[in-house]
C-alpha positions in Angstrom: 151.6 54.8 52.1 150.7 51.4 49.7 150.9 52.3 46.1 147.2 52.2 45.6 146.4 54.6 48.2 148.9 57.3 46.9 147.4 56.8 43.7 143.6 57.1 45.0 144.7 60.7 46.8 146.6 61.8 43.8 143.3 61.2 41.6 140.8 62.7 44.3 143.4 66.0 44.4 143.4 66.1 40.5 139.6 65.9 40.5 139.3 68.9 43.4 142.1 70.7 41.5 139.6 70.3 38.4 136.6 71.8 39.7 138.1 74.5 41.7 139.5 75.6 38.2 136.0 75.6 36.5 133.9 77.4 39.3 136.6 80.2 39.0 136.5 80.1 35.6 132.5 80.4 35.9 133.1 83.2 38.5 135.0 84.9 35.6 132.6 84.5 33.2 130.9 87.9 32.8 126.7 88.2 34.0 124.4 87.7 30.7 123.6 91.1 29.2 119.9 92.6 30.1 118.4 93.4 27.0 114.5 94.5 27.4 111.9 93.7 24.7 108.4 95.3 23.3 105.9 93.7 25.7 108.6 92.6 28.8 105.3 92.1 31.5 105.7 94.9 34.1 104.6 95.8 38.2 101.7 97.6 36.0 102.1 97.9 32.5 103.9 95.9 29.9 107.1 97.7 28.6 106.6 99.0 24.9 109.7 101.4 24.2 107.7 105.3 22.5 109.0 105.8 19.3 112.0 108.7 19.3 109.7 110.5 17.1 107.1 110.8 19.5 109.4 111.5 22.4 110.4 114.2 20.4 107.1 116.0 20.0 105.8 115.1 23.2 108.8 117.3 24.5 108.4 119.8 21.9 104.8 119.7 22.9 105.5 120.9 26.4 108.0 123.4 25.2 110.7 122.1 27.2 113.5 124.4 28.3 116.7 123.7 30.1 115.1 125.3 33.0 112.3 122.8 33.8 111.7 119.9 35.6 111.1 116.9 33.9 109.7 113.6 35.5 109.1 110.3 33.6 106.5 107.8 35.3 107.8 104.5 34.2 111.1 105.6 32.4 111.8 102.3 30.7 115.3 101.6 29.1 115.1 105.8 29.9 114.7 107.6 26.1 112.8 109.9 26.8 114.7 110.9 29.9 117.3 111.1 28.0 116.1 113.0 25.2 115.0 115.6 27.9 118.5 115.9 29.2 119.8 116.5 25.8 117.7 119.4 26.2 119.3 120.6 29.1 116.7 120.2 31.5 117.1 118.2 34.5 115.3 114.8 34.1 114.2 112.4 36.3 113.3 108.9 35.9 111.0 106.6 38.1 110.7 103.0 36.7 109.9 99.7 39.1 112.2 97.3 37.4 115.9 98.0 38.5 117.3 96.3 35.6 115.9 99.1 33.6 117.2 101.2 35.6 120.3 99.9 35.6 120.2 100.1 31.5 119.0 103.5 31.7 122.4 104.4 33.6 124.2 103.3 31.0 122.4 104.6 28.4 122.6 107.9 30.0 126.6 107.6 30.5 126.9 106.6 26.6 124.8 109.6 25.5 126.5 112.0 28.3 124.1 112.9 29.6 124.6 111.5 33.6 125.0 114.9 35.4 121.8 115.5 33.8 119.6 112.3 33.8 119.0 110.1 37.2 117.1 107.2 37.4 115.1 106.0 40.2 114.1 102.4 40.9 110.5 103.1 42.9 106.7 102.4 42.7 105.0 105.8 40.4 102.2 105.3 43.2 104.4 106.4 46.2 106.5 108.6 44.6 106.7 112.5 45.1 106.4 113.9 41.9 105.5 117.4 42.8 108.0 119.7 41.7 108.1 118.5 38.1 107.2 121.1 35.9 106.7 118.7 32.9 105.6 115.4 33.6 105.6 112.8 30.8 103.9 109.2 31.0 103.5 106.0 28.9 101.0 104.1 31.0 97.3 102.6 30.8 94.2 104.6 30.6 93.3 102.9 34.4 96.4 104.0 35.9 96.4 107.4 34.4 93.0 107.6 36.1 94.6 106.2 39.2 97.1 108.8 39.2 95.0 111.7 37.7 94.1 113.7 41.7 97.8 113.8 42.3 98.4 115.1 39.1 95.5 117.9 39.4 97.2 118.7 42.8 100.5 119.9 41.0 101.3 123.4 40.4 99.0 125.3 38.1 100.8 125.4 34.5 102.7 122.1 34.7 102.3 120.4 31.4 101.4 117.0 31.3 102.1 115.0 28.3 101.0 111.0 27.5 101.9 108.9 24.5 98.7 107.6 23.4 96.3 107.4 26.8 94.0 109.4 28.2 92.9 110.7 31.6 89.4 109.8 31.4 86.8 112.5 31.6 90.0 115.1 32.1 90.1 116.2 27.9 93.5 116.7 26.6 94.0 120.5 25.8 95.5 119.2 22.5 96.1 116.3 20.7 98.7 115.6 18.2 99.9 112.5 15.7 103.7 111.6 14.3 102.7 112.6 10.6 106.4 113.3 9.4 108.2 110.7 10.2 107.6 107.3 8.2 109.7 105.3 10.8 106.9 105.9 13.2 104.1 102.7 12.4 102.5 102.6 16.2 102.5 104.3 19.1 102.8 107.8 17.1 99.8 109.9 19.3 99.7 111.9 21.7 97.6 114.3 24.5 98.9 117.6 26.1 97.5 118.9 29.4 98.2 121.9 31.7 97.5 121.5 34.9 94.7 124.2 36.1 94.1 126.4 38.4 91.6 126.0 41.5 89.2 128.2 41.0 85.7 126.5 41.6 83.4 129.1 44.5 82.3 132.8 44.4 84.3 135.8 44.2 84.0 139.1 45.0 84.9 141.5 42.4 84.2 145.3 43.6 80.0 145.2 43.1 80.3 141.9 41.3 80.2 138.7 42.5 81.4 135.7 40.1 80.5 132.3 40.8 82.5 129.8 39.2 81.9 125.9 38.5 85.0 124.4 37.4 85.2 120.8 35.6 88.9 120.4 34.8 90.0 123.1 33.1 86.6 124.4 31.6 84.4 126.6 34.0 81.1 128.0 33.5 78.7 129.9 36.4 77.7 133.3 36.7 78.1 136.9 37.5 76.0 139.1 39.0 76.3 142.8 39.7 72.8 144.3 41.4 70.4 142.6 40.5 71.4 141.4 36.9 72.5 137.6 36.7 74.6 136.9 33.5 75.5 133.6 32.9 79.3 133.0 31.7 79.8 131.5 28.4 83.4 130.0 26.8 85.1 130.0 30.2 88.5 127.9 30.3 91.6 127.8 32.4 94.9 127.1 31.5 97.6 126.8 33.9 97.1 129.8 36.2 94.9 131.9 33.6 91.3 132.1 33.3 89.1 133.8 30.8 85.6 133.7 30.5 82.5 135.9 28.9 79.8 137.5 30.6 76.7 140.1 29.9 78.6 141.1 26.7 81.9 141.6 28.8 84.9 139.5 28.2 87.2 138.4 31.4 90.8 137.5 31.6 92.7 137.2 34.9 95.6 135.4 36.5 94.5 133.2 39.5 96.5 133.5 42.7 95.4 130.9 45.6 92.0 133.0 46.6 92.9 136.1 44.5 92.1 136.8 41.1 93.6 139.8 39.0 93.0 140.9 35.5 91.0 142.9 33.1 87.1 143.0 32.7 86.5 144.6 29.2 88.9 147.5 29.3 89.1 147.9 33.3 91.2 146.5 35.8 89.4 144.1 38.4 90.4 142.3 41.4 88.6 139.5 42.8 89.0 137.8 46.3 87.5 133.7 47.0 85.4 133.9 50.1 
């Protein structure tokens, strides 16, 4: 081999040698930390993280008990998740974006909290939400709406709580505001529902026969007994209980699917849908 061509090889092998080194040292080089931000655009909704405060009372607001069900509908970097699992209940979180997800993991992990907490990268729209007993959401009054006949179809007396939106023509059962905390500048409402009952159509009641018009969870209709028709005034369900006034008498009664038990006045009545 001439001089020059030993030399040529010896400089092409110090040059392959060269960037052999750097792609491994690149290959080393640890992935750039995800770190979300107030606005990061979204599949439906920007991400704006809920102030702890407001997590806080939106969980004291359902009365949350280590013995519930807790889902969060676009879980985010997973606070309030977590929160819920500090609790002791189990706590679910759906958010579409799995590097949120994968934060939330951590997050949970740091906080101790992973037994308790699980995270679920998947679309709110086609996920099966159904056995949550308390159901929390941060999302746009359009896709509350959106999501609003799911929701209705959940068990009766599943508490439903949303930082700042509303579910259109479905009124909160109560509204509340971050007053104590000074930390808290936005984002600091929110709504409580309980999902009602089903109890629109005419029961029978002994010689009675109720027939009830249900918007949401506020009823009005009538009752008649013989031929007397008394309209029914301040009638309201919430969760699986429904009271209501009559001709001077004043109902209260559990609902069960088509049956109906509880008190008229002072006496015990049962009523049957049909």
């Amino acid at each position: 081999m001439s001089v020059k061509a030993y030399i040529g090889r010896t400089l092409a092998v110090g040059v392959l040698a060269l960037a052999l080194a750097g792609t491994a040292g690149l290959a080393q080089q640890p992935s750039q930390k995800f770190e979300p931000f107030s606005g990061q655009p979204g599949k439906d909704v920007v991400w704006v993280p809920t102030p702890q405060a407001l997590v806080d009372m939106m969980l004291d607001m359902a009365k949350l008990t280590p013995s519930d069900i807790h889902y969060d509908l676009g879980s985010g970097d997973g606070r309030t998740v977590i929160t819920a699992a500090k609790r002791g209940a189990t706590a679910i979180g759906i958010e579409y974006n799995p590097e949120m997800v994968e934060l939330s993991k951590r997050n949970a992990e740091k906080e101790g909290v992973s037994a308790k907490a699980t995270f679920m990268k998947a679309d709110l729209f086609e996920t099966d939400f159904s056995k949550a007993t308390v159901l929390t959401l941060f999302l746009l009054p359009d896709i509350n709406r959106r999501l609003r006949p799911k929701i209705l179809e959940m068990k009766p007396g599943t508490r439903v709580v949303s930082n700042s939106f509303d579910m259109g023509e479905w009124e909160p059962d109560e509204r509340f505001d971050v007053t104590k905390d000074p930390a808290c500048t936005s984002w600091c409402r929110g709504l409580f529902w309980i999902v009602p009952a089903k109890a629109e159509g005419t029961w029978k009641a002994g010689a009675s026969e109720i027939t009830l018009n249900q918007t949401f969870q506020m009823v009005s209709g009538t009752v008649k007994t013989g031929n007397v028709i008394a309209p029914i005034s301040a009638g309201r369900i919430t969760g699986d209980s429904i009271t209501f006034s009559a001709g001077g008498t004043t109902y209260s009664a559990k609902i069960d699917g088509a049956k109906m038990t509880g008190t008229a006045g002072t006496a015990k009545f049962e009523a049957s849908k049909g």
